[in-house]
C-alpha positions in Angstrom: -109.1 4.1 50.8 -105.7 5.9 51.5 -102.6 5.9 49.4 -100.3 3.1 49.5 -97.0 3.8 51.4 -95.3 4.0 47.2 -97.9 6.8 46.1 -96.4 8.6 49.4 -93.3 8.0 48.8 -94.2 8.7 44.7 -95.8 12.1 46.1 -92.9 13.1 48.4 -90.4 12.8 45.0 -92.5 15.4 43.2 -93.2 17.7 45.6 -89.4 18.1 46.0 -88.6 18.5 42.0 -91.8 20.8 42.0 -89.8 22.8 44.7 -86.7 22.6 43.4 -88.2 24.4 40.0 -90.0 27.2 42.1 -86.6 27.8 43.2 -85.1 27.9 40.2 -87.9 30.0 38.5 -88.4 32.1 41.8 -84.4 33.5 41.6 -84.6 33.6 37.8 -87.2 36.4 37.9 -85.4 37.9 41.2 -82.0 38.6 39.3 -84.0 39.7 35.8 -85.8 42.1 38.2 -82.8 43.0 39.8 -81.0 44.1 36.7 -83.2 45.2 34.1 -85.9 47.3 36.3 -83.3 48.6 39.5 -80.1 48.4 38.2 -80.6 51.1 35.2 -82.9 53.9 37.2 -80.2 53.5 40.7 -76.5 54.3 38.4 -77.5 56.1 35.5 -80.1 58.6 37.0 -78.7 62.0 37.4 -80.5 63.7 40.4 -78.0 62.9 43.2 -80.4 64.3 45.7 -82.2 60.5 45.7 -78.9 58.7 44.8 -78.4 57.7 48.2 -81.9 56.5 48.9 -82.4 54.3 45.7 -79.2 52.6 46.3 -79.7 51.6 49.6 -82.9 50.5 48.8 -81.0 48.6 46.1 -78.7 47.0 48.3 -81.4 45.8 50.5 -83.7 44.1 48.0 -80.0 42.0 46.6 -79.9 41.4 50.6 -83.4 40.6 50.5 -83.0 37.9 47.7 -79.9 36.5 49.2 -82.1 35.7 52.3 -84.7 34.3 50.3 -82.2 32.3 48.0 -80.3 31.0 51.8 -83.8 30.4 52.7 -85.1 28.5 49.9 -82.0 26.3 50.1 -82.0 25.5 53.1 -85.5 24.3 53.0 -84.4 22.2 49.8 -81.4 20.8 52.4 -84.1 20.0 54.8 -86.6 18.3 52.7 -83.4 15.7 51.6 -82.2 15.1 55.1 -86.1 14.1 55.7 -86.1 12.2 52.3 -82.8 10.5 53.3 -84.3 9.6 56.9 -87.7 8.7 55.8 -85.1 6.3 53.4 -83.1 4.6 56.1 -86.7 4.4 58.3 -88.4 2.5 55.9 -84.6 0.1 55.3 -84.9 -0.6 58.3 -88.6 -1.4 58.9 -88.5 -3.6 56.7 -85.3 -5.6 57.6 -86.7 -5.5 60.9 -89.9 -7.0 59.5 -88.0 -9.6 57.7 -85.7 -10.8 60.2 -89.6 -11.2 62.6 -91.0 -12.9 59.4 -87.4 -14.8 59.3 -87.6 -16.0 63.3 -91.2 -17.0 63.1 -90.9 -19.6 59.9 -87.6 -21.0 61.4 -89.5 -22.0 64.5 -92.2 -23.4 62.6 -92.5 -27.0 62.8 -92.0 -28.6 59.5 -93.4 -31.7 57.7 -91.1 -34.3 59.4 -93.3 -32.9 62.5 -96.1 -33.1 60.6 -95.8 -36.2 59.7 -94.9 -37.6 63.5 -98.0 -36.0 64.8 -101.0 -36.7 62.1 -100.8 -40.7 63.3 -101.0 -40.1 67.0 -103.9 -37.6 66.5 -105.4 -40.1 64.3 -105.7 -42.5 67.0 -107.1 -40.0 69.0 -109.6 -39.6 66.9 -110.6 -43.1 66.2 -110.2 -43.3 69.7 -112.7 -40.5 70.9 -114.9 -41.4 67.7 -114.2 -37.9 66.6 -113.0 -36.2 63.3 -110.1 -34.8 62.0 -109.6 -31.9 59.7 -106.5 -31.0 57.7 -106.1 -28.0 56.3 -103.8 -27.2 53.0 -102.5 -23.8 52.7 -100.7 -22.9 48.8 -99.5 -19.7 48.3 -98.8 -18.8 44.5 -96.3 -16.0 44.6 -95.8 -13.7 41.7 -93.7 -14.9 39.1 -91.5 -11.6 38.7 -90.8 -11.7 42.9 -87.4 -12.5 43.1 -86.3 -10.6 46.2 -85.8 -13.1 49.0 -86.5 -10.2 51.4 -90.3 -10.0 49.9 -90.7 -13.5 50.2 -89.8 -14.1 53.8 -92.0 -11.2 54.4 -95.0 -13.0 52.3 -94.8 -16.3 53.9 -94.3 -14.7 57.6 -97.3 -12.4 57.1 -99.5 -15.3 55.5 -98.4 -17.9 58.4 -99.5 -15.0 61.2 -102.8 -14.5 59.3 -103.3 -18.5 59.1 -102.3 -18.8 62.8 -104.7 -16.1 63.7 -107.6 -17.8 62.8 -106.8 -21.3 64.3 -107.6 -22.4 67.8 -105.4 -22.7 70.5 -105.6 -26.7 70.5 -104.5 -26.5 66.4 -101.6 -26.5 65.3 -99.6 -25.1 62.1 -96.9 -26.4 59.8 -95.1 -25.7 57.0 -95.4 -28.4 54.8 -93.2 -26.9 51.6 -91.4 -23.8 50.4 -95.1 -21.9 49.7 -97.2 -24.1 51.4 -98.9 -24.3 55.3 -100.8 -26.9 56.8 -103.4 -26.9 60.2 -104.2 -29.7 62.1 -107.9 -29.6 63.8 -108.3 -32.7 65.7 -112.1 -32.8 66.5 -113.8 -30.4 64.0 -115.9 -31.7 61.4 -115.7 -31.0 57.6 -118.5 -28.4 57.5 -116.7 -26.6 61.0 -113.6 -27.0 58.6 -114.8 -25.0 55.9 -116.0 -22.5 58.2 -112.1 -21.9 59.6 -110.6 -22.2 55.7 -113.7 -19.3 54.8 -112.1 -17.1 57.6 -108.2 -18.1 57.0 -109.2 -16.8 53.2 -110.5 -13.4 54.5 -107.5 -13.1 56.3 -105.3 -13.9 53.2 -107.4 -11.5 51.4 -106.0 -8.9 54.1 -102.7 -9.5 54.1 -102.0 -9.9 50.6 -103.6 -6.2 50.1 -105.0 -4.1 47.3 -101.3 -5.5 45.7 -102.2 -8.9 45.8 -99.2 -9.6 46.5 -99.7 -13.0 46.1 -102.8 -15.6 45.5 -104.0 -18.7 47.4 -106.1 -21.7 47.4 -106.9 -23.4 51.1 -107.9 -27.6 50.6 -109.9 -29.8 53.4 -108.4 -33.4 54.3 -111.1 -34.6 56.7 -111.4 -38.4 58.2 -113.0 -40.4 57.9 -114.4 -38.4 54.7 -111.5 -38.3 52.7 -109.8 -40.9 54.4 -110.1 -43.9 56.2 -106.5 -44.0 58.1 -103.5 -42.6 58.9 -101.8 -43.6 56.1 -104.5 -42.2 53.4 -104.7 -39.3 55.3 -101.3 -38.9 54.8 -101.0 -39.4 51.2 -104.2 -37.3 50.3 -102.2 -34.1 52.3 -98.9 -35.3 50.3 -101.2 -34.9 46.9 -101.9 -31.4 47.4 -98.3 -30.1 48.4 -96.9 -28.8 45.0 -94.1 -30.7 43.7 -92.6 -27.5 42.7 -93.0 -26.1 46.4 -89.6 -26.2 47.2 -88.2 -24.6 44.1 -87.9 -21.0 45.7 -85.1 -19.1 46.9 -86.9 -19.0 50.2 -87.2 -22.5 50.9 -83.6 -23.1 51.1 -82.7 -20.1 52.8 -85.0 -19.8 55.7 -86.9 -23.0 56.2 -84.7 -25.6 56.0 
């Protein structure tokens, strides 16, 4: 399993303050070198005949240790012009993500669609003697996620792992703040719980080793839950959370 993007970015912190104390420690035991071991034998030794040597030996090691002191800062200067870049990357990732996540729920049909379509496939289906299958999708976000940014980027990512795992003949709403629902004219209840089993493993994915949020997927089949349009209709109604529309989100991005 490999580290989450935050251990990276958790890694990439300390890495730099362990550098930036090997630099500090590194020209700390240069300069104490410097003057305590070169310093006293180079100007207080009184055979001239190696004066000249020692000193310019002196004068090259202080070179030496401004080079590596240049050196060593301007690795530190790279490493933040990275940091800052990998920074404004990751900004604007995930704007970029949210405004995707953003587009895709706005042009998401909503429950007054919903609710002008499940009669006329009901008559379809009573029609063609076949069943129907409605699929409730409520998504429990985490109490403590107040960033409307995260949530746009929950709900998109749950209602493209959702539409993933429908046919091309279904179709997807969004039937409240948190909650989807799939229409699946002709599938039976058992076929039904077949698609919900595989729209859970694809919840499972996208809401990570985070959990970034939690689920539960209902079945609203006819004529086994309900007899006609209008009980099919209510029995979806029942399972879309009063409190649905209490988020942030709801407001802001699918009305």
């Amino acid at each position: 399993m490999g580290a989450s993007p935050i251990d990276d970015w958790t890694n990439l912190g300390r890495r730099e303050l362990q550098l930036a104390l090997f630099t500090c420690l590194a020209l700390l035991i240069i300069a104490t070198g410097a003057a305590l071991l070169m310093y006293p034998v180079i100007f207080f030794r009184q055979d001239t005949a190696s004066d000249t040597t020692l000193r310019v030996a002196f004068f090259g090691f202080c070179v030496l240790c401004a080079l590596l002191t240049a050196y060593l800062w301007d690795s530190q200067a790279t490493i933040r012009r990275l940091h800052r870049q990998i920074e404004m990357d990751r900004k604007e990732k995930l704007e970029a993500r949210r405004e995707a996540c953003e587009e895709l729920l706005k042009g998401m049909p909503k429950l007054s669609s919903f609710q002008d379509r499940l009669p006329m496939e009901y008559r379809r289906s009573t029609a063609t003697q076949q069943q129907l299958s409605i699929l409730v999708v409520n998504l429990q976000l985490p109490a403590d996620e107040s960033s409307p940014t995260a949530r746009t980027s929950i709900l998109g990512d749950a209602a493209k792992a959702i539409s993933r795992k429908l046919r091309d003949q279904d179709s997807i709403y969004v039937l409240g703040g948190t909650c989807f629902g799939a229409v699946l004219p002709g599938v039976e209840a058992t076929v039904a719980r077949s698609v919900a089993a595989r729209i859970a493993e694809g919840l499972i994915d996208t809401a990570g080793v985070t959990a970034r949020f939690s689920y539960k997927v209902d079945i609203v089949n006819y004529p086994q839950h309900a007899s006609s349009a209008h009980e099919l209709h209510e029995a979806v109604r029942a399972l879309i959370p009063p409190d649905s529309s209490k988020h942030e989100l709801a407001s802001e991005v699918l009305t």
